[in-house]
C-alpha positions in Angstrom: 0.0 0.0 0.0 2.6 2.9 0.8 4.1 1.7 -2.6 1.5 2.4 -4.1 0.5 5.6 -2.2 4.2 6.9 -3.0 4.7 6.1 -6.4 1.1 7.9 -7.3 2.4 10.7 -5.5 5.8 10.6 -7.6 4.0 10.7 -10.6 1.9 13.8 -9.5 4.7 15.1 -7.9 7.0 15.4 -11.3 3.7 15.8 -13.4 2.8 19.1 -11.7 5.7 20.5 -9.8 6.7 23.2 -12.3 3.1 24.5 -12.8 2.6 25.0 -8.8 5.6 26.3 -8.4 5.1 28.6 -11.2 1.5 29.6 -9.5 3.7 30.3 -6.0 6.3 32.6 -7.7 3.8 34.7 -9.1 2.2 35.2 -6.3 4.5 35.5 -3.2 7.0 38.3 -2.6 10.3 36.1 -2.2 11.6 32.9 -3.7 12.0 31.6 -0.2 8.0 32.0 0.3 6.9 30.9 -2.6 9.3 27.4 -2.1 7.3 27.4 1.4 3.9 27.4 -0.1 5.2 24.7 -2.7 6.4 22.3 0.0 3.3 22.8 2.2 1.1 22.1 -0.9 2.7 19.2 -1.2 2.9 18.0 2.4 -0.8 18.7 2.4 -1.1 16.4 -1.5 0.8 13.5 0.8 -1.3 13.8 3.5 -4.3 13.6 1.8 -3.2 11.3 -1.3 -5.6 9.2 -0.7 -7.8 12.1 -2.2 -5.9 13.0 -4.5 -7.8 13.2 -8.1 -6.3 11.3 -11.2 -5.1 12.7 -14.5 -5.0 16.4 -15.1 -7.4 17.2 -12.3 -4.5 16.4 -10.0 -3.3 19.9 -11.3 -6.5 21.8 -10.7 -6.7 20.0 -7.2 -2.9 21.2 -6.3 -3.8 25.0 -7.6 -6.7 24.8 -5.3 -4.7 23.3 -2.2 -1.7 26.0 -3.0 -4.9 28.9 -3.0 -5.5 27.5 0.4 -1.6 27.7 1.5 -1.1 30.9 -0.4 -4.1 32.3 1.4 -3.4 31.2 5.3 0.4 32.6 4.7 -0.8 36.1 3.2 -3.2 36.6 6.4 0.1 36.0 8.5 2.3 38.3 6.2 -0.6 40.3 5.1 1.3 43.6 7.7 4.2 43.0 6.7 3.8 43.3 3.5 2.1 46.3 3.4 5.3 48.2 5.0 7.4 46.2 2.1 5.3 47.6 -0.5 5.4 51.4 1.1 9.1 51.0 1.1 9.8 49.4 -2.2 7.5 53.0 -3.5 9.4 55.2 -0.9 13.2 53.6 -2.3 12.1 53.6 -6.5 11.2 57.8 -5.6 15.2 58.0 -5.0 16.6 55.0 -6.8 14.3 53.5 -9.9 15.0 50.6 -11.3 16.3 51.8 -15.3 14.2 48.9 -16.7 10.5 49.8 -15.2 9.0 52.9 -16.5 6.6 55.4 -14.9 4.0 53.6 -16.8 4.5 50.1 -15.5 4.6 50.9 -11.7 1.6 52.6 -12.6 -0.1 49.7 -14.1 1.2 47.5 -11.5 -0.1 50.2 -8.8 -3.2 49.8 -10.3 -3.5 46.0 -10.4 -2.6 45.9 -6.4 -5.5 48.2 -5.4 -7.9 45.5 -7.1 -9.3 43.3 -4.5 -7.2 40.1 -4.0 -10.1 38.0 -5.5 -10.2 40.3 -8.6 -6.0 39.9 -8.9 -6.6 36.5 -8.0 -9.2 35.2 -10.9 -7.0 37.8 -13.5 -3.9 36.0 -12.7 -5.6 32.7 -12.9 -6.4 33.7 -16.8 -3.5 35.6 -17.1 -0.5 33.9 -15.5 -2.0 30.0 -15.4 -3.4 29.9 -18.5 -6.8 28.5 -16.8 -10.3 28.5 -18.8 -13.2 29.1 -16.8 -14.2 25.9 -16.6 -11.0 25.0 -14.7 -10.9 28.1 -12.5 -14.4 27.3 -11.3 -12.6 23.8 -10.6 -10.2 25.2 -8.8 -12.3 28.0 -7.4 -15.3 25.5 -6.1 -17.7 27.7 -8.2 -19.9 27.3 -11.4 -18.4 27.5 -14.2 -20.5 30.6 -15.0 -20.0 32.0 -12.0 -16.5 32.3 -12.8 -17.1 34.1 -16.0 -19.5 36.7 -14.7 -16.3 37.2 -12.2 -13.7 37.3 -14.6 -15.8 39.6 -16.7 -16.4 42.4 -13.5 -13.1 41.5 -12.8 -11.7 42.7 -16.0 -14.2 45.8 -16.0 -13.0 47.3 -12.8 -9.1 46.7 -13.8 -10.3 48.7 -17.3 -12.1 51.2 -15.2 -9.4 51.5 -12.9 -6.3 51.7 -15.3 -8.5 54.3 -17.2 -9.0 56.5 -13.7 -5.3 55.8 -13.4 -5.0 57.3 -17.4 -3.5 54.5 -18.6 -6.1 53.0 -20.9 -8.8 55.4 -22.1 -11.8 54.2 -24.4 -14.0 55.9 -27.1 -17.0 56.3 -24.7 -15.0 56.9 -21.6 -13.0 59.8 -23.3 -16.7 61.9 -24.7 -18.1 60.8 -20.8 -14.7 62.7 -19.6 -14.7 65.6 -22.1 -18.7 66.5 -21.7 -18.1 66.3 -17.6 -19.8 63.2 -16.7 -17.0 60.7 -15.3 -18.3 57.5 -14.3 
């Protein structure tokens, strides 16, 4: 039995290992974090082998188990990572970096004030590579659930990069110049 139990986890192991650690270096702050949330993901996939699904849904399970990891360790960090982020923007005033430009920090200034389910279900698309269907899987959700969220989602990011003037549409632009912002 713990043959078995070990060499299904192998195969899972080497079959996904990339992809969730891809998922935990986009989304934590460090290398070192994001190795953390890797290996608790996968304690957590040992642990629970047993329910661990077969095939390609082995993947979706893991991004949802890392969701769960990423989400406990950003409650811990979730201060200290606020005074990072004010001191990263305090530091680029007096030494930017040559390769970002005024405009990225501002898109990426705008992408941090979206609500962390908003950043979340974007970088799903984005990053991951996810269709609904398998964000809902991951997510727990319908799968049309997940596109009226990914649709919102992507309205408030347009909305906001265009209050931000970084992204400015036909309609927005005659709201703007006849004095009725949205």
């Amino acid at each position: 039995m713990d043959d078995e139990r070990q060499t299904r986890f192998e195969v899972v192991y080497r079959e996904t290992y990339e992809r969730i650690l891809g998922y935990a270096v986009r989304r934590c702050h460090s290398p070192e974090d994001a190795a953390d949330v890797v290996a608790e993901t996968y304690a957590i996939a040992w642990r629970r082998v047993a329910d661990l699904p077969g095939g390609d849904e082995a993947r979706l399970w893991l991004y949802g188990v890392a969701r769960n990891v990423l989400a406990n360790h950003r409650r811990g960090e979730q201060r200290r990572h606020a005074r990072q982020i004010a001191l990263e923007e305090d530091i680029a005033v007096f030494f930017p970096s040559p390769e970002e430009t005024q405009e990225l920090r501002a898109i990426g200034h705008v992408f941090r004030s979206l609500s962390v389910d908003d950043r979340e279900l974007l970088s799903l698309v984005a990053w991951e590579g996810l269709d609904a269907g398998e964000i809902a899987h991951v997510l727990g959700r319908s799968r049309n659930a997940v596109r009226i969220r990914i649709y919102r989602a992507r309205k408030r990011l347009s909305h906001a990069l265009e209050d931000a003037g970084l992204g400015f549409t036909r309609n927005r632009t005659a709201e703007i110049q006849a004095g009725r912002p949205s």
